[in-house]
Each structure stands twice: as C-alpha cells, then as structure tokens.
PyMOL Python script that loads the backbone (N, CA, C, O; Angstrom):
from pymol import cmd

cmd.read_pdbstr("""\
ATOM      1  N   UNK A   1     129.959  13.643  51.240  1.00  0.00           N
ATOM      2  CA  UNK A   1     130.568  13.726  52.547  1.00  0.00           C
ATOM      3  C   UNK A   1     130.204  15.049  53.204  1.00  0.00           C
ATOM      4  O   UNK A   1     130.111  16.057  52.504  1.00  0.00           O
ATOM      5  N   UNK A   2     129.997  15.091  54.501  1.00  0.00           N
ATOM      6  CA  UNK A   2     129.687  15.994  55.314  1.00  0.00           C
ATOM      7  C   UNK A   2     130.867  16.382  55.712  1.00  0.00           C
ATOM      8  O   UNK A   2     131.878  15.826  55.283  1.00  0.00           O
ATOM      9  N   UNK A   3     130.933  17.639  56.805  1.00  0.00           N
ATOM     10  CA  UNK A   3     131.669  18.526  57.451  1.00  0.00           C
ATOM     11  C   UNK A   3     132.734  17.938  57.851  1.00  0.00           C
ATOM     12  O   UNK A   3     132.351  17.797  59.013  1.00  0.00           O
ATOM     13  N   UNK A   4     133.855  17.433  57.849  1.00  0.00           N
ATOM     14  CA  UNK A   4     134.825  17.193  58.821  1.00  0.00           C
ATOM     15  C   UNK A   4     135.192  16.105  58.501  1.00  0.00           C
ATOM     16  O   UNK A   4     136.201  15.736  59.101  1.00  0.00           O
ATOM     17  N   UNK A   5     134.568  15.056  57.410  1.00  0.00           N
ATOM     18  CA  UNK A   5     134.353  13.946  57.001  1.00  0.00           C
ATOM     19  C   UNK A   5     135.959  13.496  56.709  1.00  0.00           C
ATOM     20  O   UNK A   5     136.281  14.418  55.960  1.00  0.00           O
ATOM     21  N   UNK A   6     136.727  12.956  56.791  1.00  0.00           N
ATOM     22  CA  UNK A   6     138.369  12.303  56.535  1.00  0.00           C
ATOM     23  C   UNK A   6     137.791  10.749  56.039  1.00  0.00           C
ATOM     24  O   UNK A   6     136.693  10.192  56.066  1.00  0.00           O
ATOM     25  N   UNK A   7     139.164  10.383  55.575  1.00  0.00           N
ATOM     26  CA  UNK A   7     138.970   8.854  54.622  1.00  0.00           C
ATOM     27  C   UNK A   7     140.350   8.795  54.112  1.00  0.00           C
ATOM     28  O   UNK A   7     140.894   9.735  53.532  1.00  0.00           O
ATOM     29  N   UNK A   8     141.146   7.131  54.459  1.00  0.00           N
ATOM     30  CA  UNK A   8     141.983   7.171  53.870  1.00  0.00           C
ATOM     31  C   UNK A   8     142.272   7.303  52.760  1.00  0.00           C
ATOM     32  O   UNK A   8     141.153   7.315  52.247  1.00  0.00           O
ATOM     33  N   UNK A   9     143.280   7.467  51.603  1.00  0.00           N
ATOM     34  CA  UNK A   9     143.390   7.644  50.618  1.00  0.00           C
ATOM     35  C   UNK A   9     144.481   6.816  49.824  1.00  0.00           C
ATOM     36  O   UNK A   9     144.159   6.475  48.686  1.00  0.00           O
ATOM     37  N   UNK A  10     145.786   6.437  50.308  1.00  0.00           N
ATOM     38  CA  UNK A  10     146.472   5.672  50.206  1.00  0.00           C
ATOM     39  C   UNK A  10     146.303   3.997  50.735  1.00  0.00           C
ATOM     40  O   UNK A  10     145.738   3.795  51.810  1.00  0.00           O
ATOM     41  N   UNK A  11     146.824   2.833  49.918  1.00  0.00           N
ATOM     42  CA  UNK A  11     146.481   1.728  50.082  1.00  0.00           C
ATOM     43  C   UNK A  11     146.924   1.274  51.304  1.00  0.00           C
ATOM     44  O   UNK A  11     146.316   0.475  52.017  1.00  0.00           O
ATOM     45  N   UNK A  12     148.278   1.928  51.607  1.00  0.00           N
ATOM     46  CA  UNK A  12     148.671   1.441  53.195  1.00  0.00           C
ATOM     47  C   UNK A  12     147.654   2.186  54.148  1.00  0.00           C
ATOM     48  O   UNK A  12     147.565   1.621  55.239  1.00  0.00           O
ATOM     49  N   UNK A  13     147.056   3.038  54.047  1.00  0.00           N
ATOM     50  CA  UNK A  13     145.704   3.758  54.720  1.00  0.00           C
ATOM     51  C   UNK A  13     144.807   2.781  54.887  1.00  0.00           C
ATOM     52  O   UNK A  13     144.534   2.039  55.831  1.00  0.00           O
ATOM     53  N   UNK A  14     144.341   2.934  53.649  1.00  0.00           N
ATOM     54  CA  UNK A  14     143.252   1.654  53.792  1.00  0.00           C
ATOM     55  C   UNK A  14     143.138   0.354  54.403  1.00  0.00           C
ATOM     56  O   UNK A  14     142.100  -0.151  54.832  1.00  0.00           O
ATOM     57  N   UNK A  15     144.303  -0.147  54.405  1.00  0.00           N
ATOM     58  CA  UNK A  15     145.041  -1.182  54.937  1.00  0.00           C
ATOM     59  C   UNK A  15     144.535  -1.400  56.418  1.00  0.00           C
ATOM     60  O   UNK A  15     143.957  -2.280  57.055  1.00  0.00           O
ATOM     61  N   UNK A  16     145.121   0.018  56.660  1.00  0.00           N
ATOM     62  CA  UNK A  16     145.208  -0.045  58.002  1.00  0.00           C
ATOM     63  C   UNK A  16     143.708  -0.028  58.980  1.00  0.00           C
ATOM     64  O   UNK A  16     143.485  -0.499  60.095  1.00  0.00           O
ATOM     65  N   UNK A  17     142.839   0.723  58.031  1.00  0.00           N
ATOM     66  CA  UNK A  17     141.932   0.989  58.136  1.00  0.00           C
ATOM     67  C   UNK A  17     140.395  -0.106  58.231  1.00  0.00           C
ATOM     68  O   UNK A  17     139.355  -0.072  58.889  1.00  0.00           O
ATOM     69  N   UNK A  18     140.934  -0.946  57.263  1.00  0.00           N
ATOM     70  CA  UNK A  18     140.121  -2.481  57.376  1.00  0.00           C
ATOM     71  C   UNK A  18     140.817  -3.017  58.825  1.00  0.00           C
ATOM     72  O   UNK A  18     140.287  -3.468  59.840  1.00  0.00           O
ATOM     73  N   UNK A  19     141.834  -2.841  58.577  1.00  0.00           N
ATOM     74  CA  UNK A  19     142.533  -3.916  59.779  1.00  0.00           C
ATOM     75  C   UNK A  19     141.454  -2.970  61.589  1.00  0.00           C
ATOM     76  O   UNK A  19     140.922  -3.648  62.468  1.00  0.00           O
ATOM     77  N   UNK A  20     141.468  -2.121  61.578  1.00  0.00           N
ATOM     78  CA  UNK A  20     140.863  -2.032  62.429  1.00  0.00           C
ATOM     79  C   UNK A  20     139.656  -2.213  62.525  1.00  0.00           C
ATOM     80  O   UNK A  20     139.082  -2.929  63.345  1.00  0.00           O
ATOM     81  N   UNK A  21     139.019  -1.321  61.362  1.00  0.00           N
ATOM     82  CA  UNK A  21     137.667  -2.092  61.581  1.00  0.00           C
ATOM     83  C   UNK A  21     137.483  -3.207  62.095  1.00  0.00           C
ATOM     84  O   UNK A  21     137.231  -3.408  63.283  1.00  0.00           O
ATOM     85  N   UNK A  22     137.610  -4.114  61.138  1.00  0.00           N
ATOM     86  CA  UNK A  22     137.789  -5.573  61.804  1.00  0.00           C
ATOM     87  C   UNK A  22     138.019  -6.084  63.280  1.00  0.00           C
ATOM     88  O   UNK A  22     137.307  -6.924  63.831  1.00  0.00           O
ATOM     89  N   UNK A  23     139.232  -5.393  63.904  1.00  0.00           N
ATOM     90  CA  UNK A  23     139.858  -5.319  65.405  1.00  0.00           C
ATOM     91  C   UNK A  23     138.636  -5.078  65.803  1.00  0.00           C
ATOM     92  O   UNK A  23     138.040  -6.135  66.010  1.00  0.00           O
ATOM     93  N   UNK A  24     137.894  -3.986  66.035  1.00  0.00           N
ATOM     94  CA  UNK A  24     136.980  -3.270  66.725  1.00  0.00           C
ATOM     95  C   UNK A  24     135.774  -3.901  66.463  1.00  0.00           C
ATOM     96  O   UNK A  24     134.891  -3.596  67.265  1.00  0.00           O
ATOM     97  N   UNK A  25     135.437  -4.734  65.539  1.00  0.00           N
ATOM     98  CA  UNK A  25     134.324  -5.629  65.325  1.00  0.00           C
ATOM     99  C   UNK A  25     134.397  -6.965  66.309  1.00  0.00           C
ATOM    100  O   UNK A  25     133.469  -7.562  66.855  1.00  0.00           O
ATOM    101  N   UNK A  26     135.934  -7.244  66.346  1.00  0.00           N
ATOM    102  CA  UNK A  26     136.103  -8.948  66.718  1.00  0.00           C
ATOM    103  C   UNK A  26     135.990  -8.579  68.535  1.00  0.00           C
ATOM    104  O   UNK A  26     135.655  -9.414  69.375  1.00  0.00           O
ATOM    105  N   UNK A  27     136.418  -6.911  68.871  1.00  0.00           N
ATOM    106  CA  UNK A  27     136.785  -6.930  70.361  1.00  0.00           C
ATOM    107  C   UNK A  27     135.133  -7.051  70.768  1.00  0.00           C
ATOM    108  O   UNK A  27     134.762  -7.867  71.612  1.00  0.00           O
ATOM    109  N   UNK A  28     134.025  -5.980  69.943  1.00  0.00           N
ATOM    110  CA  UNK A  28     133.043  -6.076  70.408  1.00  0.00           C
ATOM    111  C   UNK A  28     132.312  -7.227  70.725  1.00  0.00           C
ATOM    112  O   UNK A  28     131.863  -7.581  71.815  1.00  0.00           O
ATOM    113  N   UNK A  29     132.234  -7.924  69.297  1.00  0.00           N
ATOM    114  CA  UNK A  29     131.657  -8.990  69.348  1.00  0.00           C
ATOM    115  C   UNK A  29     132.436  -9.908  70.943  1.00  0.00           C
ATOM    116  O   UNK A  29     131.704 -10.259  71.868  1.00  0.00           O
ATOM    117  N   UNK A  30     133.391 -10.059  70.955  1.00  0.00           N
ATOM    118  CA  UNK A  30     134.197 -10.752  72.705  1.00  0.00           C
ATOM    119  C   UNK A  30     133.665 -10.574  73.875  1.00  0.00           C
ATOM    120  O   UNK A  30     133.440 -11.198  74.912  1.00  0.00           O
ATOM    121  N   UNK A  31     133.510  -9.406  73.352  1.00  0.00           N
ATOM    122  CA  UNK A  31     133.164  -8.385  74.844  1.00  0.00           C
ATOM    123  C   UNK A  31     131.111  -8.631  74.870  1.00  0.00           C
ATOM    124  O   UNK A  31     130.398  -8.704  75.870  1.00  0.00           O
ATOM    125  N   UNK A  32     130.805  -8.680  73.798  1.00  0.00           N
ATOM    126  CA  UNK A  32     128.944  -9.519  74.140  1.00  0.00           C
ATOM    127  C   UNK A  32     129.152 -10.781  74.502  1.00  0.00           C
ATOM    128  O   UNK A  32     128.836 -11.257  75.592  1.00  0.00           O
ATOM    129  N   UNK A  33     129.704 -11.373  73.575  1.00  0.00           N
ATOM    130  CA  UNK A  33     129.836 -12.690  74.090  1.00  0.00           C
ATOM    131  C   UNK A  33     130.227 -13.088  75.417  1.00  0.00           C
ATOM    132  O   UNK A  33     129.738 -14.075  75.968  1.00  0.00           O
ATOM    133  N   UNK A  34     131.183 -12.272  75.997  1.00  0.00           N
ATOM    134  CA  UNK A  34     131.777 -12.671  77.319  1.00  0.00           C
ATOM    135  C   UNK A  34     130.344 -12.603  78.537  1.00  0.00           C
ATOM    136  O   UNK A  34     129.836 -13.271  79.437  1.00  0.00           O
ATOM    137  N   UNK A  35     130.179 -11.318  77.812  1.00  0.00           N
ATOM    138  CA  UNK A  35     128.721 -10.862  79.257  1.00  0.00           C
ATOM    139  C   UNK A  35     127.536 -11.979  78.957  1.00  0.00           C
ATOM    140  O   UNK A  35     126.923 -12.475  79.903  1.00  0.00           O
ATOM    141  N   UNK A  36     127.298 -12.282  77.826  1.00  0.00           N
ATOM    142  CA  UNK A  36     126.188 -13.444  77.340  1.00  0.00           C
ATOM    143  C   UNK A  36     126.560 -14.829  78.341  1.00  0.00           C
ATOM    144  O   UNK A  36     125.981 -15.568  79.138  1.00  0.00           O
ATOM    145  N   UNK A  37     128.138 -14.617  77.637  1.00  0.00           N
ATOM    146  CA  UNK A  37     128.277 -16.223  78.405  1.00  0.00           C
ATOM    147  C   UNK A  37     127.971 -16.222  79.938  1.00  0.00           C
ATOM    148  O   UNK A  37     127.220 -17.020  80.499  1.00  0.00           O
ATOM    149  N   UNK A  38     128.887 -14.886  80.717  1.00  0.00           N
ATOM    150  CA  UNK A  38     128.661 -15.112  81.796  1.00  0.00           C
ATOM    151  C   UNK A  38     127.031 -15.135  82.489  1.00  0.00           C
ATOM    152  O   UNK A  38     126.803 -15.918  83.411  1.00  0.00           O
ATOM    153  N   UNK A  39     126.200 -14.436  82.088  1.00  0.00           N
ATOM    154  CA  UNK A  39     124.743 -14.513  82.487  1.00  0.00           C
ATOM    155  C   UNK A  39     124.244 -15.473  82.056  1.00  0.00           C
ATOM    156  O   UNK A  39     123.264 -15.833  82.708  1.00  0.00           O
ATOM    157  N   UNK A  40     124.596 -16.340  80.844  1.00  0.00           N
ATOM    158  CA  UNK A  40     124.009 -17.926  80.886  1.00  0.00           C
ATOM    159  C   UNK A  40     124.263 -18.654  82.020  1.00  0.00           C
ATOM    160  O   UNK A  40     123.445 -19.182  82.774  1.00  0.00           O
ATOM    161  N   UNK A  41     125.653 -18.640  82.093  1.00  0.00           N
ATOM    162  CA  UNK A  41     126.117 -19.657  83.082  1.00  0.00           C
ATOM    163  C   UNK A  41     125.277 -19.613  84.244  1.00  0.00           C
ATOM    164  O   UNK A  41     124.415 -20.429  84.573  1.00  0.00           O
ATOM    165  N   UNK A  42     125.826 -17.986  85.142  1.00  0.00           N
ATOM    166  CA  UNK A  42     125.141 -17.358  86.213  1.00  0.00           C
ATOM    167  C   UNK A  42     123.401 -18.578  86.633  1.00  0.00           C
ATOM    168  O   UNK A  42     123.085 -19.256  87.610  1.00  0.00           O
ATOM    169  N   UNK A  43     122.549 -18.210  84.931  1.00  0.00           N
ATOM    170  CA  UNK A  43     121.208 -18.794  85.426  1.00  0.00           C
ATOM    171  C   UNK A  43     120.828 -20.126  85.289  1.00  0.00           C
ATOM    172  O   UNK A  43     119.772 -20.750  85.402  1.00  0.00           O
ATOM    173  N   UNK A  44     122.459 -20.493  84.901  1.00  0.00           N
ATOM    174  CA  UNK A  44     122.125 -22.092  85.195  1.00  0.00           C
ATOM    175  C   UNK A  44     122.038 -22.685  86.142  1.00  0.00           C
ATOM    176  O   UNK A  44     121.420 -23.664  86.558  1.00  0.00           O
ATOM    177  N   UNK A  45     122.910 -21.817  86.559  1.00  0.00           N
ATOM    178  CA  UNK A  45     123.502 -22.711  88.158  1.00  0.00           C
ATOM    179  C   UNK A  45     122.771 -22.360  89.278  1.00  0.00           C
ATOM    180  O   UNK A  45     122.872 -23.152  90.214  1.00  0.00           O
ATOM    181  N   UNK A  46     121.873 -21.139  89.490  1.00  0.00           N
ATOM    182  CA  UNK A  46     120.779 -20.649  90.269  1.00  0.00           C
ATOM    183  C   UNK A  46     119.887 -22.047  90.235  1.00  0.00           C
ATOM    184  O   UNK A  46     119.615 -22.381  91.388  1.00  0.00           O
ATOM    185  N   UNK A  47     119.447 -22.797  89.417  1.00  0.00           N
ATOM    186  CA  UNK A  47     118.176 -23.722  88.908  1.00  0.00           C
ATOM    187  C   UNK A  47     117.284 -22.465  88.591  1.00  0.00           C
ATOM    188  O   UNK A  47     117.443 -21.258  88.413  1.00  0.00           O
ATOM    189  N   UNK A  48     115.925 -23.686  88.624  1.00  0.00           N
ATOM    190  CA  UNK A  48     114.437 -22.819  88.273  1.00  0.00           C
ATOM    191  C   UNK A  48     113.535 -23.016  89.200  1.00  0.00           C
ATOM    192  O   UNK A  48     112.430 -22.481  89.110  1.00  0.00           O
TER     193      UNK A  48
END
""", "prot")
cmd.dss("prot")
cmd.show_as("cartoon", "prot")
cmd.util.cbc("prot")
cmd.orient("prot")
C-alpha cells in the first residue's frame, strides 16, 4: 500500500464497503445505458 492508502478492517466495514462498490457499479452501468439507449432511439427515428 501506498501513501494515504485506508481499507476497511472490520466485517461491518467491509460490508459496507462491497455494498457500495456494487451501488456505484449498478448507478454507472444505468447511467451508460440510459445515454446508449437514448442515442439508439434518437437514430432510429431520424431514418437513413
């Protein structure tokens, strides 16, 4: 570990700590998906 480096240590830490990860994985992933979806749609409906 480098300079400044922190890490939970206790299991309710850790706990908490997956649980966000996770959060912050599922918001990102929403948040591509949302902009994906909307620019599919967007170039459907333009035609070709």
């Amino acid at each position: 570990m480098g300079y400044g480096d922190k890490a939970p240590v206790t299991f309710a830490g850790r706990l908490v700590g997956l649980i966000w990860m996770f959060a912050g994985m599922i918001m990102v992933a929403s948040f591509t998906a949302a902009i994906t979806s909307s620019l599919t749609v967007n170039n459907l409906r333009t035609g070709i």
